[in-house]
C-alpha positions in Angstrom: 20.0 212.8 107.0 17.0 212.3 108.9 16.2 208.3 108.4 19.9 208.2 109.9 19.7 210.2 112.5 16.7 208.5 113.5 18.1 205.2 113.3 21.0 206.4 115.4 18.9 207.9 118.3 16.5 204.8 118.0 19.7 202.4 119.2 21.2 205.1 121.6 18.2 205.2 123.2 18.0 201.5 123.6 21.7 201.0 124.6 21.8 203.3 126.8 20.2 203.6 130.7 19.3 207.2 131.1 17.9 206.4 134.9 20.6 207.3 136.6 22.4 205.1 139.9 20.0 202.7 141.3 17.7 204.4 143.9 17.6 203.1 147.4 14.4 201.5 146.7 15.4 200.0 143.3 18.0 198.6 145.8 15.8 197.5 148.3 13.9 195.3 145.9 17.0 193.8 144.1 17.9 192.4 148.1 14.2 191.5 149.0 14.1 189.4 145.2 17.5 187.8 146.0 16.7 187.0 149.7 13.1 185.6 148.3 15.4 183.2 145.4 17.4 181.9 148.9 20.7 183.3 147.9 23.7 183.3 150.3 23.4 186.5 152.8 27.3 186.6 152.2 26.3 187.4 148.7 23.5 189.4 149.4 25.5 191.6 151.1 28.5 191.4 148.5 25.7 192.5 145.8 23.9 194.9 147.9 27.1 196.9 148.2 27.9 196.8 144.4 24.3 198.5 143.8 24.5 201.3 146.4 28.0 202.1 144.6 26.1 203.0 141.4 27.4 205.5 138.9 24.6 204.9 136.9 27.4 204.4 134.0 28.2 201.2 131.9 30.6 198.9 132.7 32.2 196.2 131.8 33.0 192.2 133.3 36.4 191.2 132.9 36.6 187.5 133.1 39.5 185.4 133.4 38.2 181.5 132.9 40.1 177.9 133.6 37.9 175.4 132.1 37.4 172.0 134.5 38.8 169.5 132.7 37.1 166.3 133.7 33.4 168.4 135.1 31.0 166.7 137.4 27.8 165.2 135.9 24.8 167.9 136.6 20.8 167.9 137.3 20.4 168.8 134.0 23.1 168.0 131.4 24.0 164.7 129.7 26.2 162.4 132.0 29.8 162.8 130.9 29.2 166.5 129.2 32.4 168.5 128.5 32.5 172.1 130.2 32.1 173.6 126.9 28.7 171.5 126.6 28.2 173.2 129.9 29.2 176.4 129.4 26.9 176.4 126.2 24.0 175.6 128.3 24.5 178.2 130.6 25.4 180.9 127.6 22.3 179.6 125.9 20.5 181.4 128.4 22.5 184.3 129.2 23.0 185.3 125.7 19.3 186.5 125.1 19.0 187.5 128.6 21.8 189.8 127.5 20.4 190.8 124.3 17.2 192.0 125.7 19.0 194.0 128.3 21.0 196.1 125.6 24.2 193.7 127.3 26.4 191.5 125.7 29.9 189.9 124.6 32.6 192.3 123.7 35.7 190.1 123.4 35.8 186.8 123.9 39.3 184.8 123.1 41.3 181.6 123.8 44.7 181.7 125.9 47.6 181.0 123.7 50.7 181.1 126.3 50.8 180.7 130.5 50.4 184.4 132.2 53.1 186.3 131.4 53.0 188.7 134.1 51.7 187.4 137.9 52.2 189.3 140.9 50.8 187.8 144.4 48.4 185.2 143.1 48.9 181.8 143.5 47.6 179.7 140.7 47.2 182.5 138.0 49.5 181.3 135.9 47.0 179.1 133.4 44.1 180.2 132.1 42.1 178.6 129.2 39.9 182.1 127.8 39.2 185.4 128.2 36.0 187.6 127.7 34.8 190.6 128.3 31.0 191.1 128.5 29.6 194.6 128.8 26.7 195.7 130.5 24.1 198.5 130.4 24.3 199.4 133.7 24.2 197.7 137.3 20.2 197.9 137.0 20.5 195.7 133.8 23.0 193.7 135.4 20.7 193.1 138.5 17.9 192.0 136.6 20.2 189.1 135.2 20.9 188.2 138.0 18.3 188.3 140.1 16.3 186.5 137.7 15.2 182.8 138.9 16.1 181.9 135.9 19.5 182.6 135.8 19.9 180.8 139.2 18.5 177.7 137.6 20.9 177.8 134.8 24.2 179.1 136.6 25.5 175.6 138.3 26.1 174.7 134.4 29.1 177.7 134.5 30.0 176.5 138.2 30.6 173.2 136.8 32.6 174.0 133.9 35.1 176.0 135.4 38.0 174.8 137.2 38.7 178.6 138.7 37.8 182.3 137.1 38.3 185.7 138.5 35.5 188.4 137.2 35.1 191.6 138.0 33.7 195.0 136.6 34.7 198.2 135.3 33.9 201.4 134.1 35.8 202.4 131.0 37.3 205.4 130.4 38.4 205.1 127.4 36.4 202.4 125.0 36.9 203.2 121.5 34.8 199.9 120.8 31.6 201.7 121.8 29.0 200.7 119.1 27.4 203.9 119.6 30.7 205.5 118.9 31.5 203.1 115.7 27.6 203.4 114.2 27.8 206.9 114.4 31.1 206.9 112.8 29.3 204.4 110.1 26.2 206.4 109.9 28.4 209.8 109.1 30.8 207.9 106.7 27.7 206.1 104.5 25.5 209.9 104.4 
């Protein structure tokens, strides 16, 4: 029992963020970093008021994604690159930036029929994918984004994408919880 138990505390204790919400200084320095990378103010502010909201939970980004069909040429990329050329330059380095951060895909999966269900939205009717992507927490999120790196990298997504809607949320019920299904493994195997 004990090389499992272990194991299992080992990789709670990674995939999990045990600080807590954001502290006003944690906030303060995410704003400074983002005003020091020259990001918009508008999103500064959008941003700013997403981390002072922390639960200190988990959550996760619901993304709804219309790939461009004909994308511009970007600094960057191969003249004439298809979005998913350019969406797999930009996942290229989100994906270990993810990783690292105990973050990562949950769901990702191709449309196979128009909306079926759209209520005040012009223009939802078509999408090409959906993904969910979950995150450790608002602090691991931050750090993503923040990151110079990311900002170097993100104009590949921009330019793949004819239109997506993202946004987060905190679960409350997510029976796909690896900590919940390698415990279940752990106790099933001993």
């Amino acid at each position: 029992w004990l090389v499992p138990v272990l194991l299992y505390a080992v990789f709670v204790f990674w995939y999990t963020d045990f600080s807590g919400p954001l502290s006003n200084t944690e906030v303060d320095q995410f704003v400074a970093t983002m005003k020091t990378n020259g990001s918009d103010p508008e999103v500064i502010a959008f941003i700013e008021t997403f981390a002072q909201q922390d639960s200190g939970r988990q959550f996760l980004m619901v993304n709804n994604i219309d790939m461009n069909e004909n994308p511009p040429n970007v600094e960057g990329a191969e003249p004439g690159e298809s979005a998913d050329d350019l969406m797999g330059r930009y996942m290229a380095h989100m994906i270990p930036a993810l990783l690292i951060r105990a973050c990562h895909p949950v769901l990702i999966g191709s449309a196979v029929y128009p909306s079926m269900d759209v209520v005040g939205i012009e223009g939802a009717e078509n999408w090409d994918q959906a993904a969910l992507f979950r995150y450790k927490s608002r602090r691991a999120f931050l750090d993503i984004v923040t990151n110079q790196a990311f900002k170097g990298e993100h104009h590949f997504k921009t330019a793949a994408l004819e239109k997506t809607i993202a946004f987060p949320i905190e679960t409350n019920w997510y029976l796909s919880d690896p900590r919940l299904l390698l415990g279940l493994m752990l106790l099933a195997l001993t």
